[in-house]
C-alpha positions, 0 to 999 in steps of 0.5 A: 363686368356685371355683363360677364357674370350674368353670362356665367351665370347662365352657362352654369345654370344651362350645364345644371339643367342639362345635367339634372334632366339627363340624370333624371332620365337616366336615372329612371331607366336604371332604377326601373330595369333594376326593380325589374331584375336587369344588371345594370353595366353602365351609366353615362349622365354626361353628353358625348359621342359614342361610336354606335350611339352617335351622340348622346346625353346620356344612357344606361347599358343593362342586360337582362329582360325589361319591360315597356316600364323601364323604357317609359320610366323617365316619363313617369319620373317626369309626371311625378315632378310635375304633379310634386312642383305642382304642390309645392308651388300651390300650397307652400307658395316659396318666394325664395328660389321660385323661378328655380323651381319653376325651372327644374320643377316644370321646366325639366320635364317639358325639355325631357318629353318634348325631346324625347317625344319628338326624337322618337317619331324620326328615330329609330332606337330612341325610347319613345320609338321603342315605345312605339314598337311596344304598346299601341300607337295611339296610347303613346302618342295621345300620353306624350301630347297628353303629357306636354300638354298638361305640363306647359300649361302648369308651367304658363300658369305658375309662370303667370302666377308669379308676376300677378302675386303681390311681393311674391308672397 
């Protein structure tokens, strides 16, 4: 019984990241092409299967000219929650919920990068391949590995720190 409800209660946490990072990323491009005068036609947060796409977790259909920012701009968002969850984790040291932030905090964005950077070097279409295309080989890579780097690092500190702080306090 006990059993039954963890496993529940982990499915709905995955579903919950899943769809936190999704938005996030989505999220991003929309509000980006947006600031940059694009409409915005479409916004998919759930995974699917579309007939040209393939399968997905998410997209955003816009018209209109964007720049290398819109297609970067889930990278940004993901940067800012790190350096935010950094923050908070650091200065306000929550004991409730600190595994939760942790999570979705650091978590979140290590999943969205890795993903994403991965997916762009086999891939074509993909944000990190049109990245690629866009702006010099080598910033891109050298910023993702920068990126993950930092970020899992943030994340085993904090993760370390959590077990070696007394009461979690």
């Amino acid at each position: 019984m006990i059993e039954d409800v963890v496993n529940y209660m982990r499915f709905i946490i995955i579903i919950a990241f899943i769809l936190w990072t999704t938005s996030r990323h989505e999220g991003s491009h929309a509000l980006m092409a947006y600031l940059e005068g694009a409409e915005i036609h479409e916004v998919k947060l759930l995974p699917g299967i579309h007939k040209e796409l393939g399968f997905y977790f998410g997209y955003v259909k816009h018209s209109g000219d964007t720049t290398w920012l819109t297609e970067s701009a889930p990278f940004f968002s993901d940067l800012i929650l790190v350096f935010i969850t950094c923050l908070i984790l650091t200065f306000s040291r929550p004991v409730r919920f600190y595994n939760e932030i942790l999570l979705f905090g650091l978590g979140s964005p290590i999943v969205d990068l890795i993903y994403n950077y991965q997916g762009g070097l086999w891939r074509s279409g993909t944000d990190v391949s049109d990245l690629l295309e866009l702006l010099p080989k080598s910033l891109v890579h050298a910023s993702f590995i920068l990126a993950i780097v930092l970020s899992i690092v943030f994340f085993l500190y904090f993760r370390k720190r959590i077990k070696t702080t007394p009461n979690n306090v």
